[in-house]
TORKOL-4160 file (C-alpha; in steps of 0.2 Angstrom, whole numbers, padded with zeros to 4 digits, m for minus):
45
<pt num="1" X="0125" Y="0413" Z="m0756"/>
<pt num="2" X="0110" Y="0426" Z="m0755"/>
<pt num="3" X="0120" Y="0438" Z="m0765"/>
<pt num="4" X="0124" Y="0428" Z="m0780"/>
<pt num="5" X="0107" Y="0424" Z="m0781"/>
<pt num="6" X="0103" Y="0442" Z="m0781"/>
<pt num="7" X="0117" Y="0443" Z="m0794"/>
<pt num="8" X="0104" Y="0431" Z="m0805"/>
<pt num="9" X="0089" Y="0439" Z="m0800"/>
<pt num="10" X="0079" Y="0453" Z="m0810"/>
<pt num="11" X="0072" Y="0462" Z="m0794"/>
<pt num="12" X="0072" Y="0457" Z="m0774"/>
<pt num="13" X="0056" Y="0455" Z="m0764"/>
<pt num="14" X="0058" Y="0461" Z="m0749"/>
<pt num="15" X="0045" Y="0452" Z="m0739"/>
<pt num="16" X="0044" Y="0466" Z="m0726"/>
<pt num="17" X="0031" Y="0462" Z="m0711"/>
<pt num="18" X="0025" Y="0475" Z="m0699"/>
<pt num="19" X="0038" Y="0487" Z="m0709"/>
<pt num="20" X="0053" Y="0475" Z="m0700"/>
<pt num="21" X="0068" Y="0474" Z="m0709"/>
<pt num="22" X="0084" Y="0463" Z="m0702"/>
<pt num="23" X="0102" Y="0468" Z="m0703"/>
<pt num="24" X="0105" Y="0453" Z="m0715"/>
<pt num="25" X="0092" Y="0458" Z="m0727"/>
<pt num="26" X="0096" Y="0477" Z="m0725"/>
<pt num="27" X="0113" Y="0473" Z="m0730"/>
<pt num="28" X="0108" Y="0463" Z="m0744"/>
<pt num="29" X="0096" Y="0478" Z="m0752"/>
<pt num="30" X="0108" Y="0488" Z="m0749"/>
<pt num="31" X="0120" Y="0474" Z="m0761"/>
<pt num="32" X="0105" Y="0474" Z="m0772"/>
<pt num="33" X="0105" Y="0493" Z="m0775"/>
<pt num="34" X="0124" Y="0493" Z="m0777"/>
<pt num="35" X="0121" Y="0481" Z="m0793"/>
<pt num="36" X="0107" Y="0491" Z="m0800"/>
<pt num="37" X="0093" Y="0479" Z="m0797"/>
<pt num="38" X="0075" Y="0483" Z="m0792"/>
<pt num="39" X="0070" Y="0482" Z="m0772"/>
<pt num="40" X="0051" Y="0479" Z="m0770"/>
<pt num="41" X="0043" Y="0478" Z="m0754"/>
<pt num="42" X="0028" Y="0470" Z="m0748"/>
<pt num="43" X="0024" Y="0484" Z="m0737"/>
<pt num="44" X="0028" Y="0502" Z="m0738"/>
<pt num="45" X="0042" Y="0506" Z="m0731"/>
């Protein structure tokens, strides 16, 4: 389901505490990448 919304979504907001990134949502940027869309963070990665 998370990567049809990415499908609909503009950018993703990675909401990246302490610099932590899960396998699910590194699997997901790395989806959202693939189609060309935007990857914010909320902290430098």
């Amino acid at each position: 389901m998370h990567k049809r919304k990415i499908d609909m979504a503009d950018y993703i907001y990675v909401i990246n505490v302490g610099g932590y990134i899960g396998e699910s949502t590194k699997s997901e940027i790395d989806y959202a990448e693939l189609h060309d869309k935007t990857v914010k963070y909320l902290e430098p990665i």
